[in-house]
KOLFI-992918 format. One record per residue: residue number from 0; residue in one letter; x, y, z of N, C-alpha, C, O in turn. Coordinates in Angstrom, 3 decimals, decimal comma. Atoms other than C-alpha are relative to their C-alpha. Example, Ala and Ser with C-alpha at 12.3 -4.5 7.8 and 13.67 -1.06 7.14 Angstrom:
# residues 2
  num  residu       n_x       n_y       n_z      ca_x      ca_y      ca_z       c_x       c_y       c_z       o_x       o_y       o_z
    0       A     0,890    -1,190     0,000    12,300    -4,500     7,800     0,900     1,200     0,000     1,936     1,181     0,665
    1       S    -0,820    -1,190    -0,060    13,670    -1,060     7,140    -0,770     1,090     0,730    -0,261     2,198     0,899
END
This chain:
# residues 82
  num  residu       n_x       n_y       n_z      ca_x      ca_y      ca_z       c_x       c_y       c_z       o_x       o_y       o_z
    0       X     1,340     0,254    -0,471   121,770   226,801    98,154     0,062    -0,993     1,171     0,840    -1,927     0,977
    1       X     0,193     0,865    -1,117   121,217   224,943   101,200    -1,507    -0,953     0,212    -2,589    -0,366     0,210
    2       X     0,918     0,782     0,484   118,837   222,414   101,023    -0,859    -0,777     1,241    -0,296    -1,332     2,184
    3       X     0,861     0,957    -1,223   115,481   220,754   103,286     0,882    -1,195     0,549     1,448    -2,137    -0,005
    4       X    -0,579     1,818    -0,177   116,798   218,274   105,673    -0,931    -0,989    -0,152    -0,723    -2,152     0,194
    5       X     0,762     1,339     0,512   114,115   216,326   104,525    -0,337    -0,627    -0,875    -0,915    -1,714    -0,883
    6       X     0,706     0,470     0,818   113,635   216,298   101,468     1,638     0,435    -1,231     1,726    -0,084    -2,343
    7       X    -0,960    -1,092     0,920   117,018   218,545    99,716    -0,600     0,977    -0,679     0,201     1,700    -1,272
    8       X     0,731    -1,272     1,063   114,511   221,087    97,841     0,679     0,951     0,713     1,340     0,606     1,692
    9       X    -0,294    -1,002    -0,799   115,403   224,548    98,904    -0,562     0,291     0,726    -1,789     0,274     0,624
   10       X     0,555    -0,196    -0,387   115,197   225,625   101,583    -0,263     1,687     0,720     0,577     2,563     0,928
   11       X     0,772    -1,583    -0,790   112,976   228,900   103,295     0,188     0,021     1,571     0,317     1,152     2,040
   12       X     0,608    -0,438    -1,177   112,598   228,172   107,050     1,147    -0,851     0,827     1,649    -1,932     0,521
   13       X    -1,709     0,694    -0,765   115,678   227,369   109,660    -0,745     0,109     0,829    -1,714     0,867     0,778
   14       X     0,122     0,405    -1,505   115,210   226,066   113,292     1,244    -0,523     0,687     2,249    -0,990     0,152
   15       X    -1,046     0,667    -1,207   117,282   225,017   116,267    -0,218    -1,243     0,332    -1,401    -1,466     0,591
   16       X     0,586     0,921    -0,698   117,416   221,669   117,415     1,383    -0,782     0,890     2,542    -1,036     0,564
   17       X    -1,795     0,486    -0,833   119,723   220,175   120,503     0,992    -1,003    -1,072     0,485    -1,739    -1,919
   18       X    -0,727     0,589     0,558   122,876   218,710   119,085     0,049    -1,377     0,843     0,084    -2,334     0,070
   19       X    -0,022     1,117    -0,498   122,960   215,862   121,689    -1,307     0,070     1,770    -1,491     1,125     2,377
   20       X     1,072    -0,942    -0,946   120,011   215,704   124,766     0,978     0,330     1,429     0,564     0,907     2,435
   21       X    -0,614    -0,243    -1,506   122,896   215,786   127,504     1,010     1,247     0,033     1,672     1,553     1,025
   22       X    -0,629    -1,098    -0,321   124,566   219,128   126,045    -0,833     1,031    -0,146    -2,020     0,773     0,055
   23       X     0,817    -0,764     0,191   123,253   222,243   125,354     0,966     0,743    -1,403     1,282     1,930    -1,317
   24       X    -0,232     0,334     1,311   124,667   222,207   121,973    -1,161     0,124    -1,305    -2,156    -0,596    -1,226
   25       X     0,998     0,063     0,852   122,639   223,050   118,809     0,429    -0,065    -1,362     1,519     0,469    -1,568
   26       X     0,224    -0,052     1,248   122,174   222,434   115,049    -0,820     0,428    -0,514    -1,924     0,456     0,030
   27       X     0,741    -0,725     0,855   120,806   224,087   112,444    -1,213    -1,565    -0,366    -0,944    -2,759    -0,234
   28       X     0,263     1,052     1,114   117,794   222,229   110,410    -0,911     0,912    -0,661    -1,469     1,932    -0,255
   29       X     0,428    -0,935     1,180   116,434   223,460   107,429    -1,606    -0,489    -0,751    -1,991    -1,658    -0,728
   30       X     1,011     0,592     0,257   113,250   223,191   105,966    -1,001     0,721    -1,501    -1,358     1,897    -1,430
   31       X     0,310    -0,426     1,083   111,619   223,575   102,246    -1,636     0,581     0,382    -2,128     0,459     1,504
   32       X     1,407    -1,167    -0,209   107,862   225,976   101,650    -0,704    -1,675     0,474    -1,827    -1,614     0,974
   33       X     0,637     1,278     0,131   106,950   222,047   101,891    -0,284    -0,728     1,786    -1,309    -1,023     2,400
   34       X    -0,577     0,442    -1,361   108,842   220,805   105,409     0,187     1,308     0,920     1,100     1,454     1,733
   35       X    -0,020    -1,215    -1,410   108,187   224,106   107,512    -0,407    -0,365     0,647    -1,153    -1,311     0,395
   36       X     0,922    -0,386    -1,206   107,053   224,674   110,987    -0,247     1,155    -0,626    -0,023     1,589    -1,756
   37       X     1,241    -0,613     0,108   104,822   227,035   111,664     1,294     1,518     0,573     2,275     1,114     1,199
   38       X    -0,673    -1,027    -0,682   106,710   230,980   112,699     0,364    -0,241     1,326     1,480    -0,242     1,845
   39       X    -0,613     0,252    -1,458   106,152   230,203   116,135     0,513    -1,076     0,367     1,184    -0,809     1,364
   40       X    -0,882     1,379    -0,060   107,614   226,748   116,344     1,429    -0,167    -0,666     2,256    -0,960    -0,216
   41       X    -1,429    -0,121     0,147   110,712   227,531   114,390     0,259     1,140     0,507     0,773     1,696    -0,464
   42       X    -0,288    -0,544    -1,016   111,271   230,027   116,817     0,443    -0,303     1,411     0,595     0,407     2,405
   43       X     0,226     0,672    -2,024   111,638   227,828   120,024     1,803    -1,117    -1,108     2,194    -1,231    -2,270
   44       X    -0,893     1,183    -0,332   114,716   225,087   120,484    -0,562    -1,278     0,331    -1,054    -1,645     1,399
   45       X     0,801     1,267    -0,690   113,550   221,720   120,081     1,155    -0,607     0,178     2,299    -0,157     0,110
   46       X    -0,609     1,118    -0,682   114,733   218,420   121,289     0,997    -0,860    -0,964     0,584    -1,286    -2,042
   47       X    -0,743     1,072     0,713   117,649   216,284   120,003    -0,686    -1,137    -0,864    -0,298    -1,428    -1,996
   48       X     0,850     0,776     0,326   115,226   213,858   119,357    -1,057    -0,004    -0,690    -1,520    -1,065    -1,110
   49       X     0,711    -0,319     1,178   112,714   215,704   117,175    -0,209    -0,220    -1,273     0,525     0,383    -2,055
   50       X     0,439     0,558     0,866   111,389   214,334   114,681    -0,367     1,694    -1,391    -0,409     1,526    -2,610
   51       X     0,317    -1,170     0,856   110,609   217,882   112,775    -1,295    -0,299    -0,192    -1,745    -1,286     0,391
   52       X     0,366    -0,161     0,359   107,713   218,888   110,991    -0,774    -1,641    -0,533    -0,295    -2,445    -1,332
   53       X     1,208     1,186     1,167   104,452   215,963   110,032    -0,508     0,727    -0,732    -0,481     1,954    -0,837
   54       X     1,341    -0,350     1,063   102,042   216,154   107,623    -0,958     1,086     0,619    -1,519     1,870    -0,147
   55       X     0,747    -1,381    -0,197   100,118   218,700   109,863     0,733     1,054     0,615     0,210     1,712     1,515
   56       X    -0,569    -0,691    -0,757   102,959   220,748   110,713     0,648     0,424     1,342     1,278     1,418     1,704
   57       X    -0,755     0,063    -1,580   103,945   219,923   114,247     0,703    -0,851    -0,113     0,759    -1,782    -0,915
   58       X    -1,481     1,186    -0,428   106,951   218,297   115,722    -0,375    -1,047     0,945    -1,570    -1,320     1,063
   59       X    -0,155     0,767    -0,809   107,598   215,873   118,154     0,451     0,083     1,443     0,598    -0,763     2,325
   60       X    -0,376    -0,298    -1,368   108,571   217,384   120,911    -0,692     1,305     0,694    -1,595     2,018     0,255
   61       X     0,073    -1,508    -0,523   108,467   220,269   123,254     0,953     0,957     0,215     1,720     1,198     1,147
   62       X    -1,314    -1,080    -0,218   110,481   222,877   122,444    -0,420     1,137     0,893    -1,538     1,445     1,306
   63       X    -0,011    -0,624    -0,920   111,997   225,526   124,571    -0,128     1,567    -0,813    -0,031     1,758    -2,026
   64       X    -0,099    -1,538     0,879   111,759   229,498   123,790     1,883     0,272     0,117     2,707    -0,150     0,929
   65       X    -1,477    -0,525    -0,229   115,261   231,257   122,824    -0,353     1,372    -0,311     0,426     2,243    -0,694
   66       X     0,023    -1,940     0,841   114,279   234,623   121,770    -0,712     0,010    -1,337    -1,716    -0,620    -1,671
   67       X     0,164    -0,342     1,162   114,206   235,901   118,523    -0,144    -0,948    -1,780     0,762    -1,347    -2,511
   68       X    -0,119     0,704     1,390   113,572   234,218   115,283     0,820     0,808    -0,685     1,221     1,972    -0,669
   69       X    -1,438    -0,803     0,995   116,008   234,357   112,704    -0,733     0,418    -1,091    -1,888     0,017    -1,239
   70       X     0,723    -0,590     1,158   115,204   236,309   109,474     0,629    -0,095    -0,943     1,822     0,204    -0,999
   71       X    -0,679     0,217     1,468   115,631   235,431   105,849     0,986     0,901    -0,194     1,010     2,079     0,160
   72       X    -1,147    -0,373     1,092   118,790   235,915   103,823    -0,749     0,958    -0,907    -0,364     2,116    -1,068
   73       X     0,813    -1,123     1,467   116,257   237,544   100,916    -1,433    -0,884    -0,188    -1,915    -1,923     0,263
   74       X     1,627     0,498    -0,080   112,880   237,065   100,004    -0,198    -1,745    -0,686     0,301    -1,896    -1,801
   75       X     0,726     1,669     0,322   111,686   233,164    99,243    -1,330     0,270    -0,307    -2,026     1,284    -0,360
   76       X     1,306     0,530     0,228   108,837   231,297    98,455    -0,419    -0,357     1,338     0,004    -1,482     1,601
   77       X     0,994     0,506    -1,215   106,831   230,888   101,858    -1,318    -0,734    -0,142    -2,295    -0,466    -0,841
   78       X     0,722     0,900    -0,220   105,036   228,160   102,863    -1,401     0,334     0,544    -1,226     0,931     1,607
   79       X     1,516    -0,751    -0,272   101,007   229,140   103,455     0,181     0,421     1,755     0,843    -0,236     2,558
   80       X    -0,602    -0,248    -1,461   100,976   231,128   106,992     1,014     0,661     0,764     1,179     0,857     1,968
   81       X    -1,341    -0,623    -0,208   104,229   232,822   106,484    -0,248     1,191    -0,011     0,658     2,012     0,138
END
């Protein structure tokens, strides 16, 4: 199981975010039905510096588009909106 980086619950919803802001380098981050973005926001590349997901669902930055969202392993519990 791979677990929210925010919280360890499981998690449903993966994003990109720069690995450092001077490469173009990325990490995974993970996020429980709890700590999602929204479809279209874990879809984009945010900023090294992102803060993820508040209390109303937005980040901290401005992410960039990459394409395609990635698609579940198997069906989950989705977070309202999914």
């Amino acid at each position: 199981m791979i677990g929210c980086t925010a919280c360890g619950a499981e998690a449903v919803v993966q994003w990109r975010r720069r690995a450092d802001a001077r490469t173009e380098d990325t990490v995974p981050v993970y996020g429980c039905a709890d700590h999602a973005l929204s479809p279209d926001a874990a879809a984009l590349l945010h900023e090294a510096a992102c803060t993820g997901p508040g209390k109303n669902g937005a980040c901290s930055c401005t992410p960039t588009d990459v394409g395609t969202p990635f698609e579940a392993e198997s069906p989950r519990r989705m977070p309202p909106g999914w």
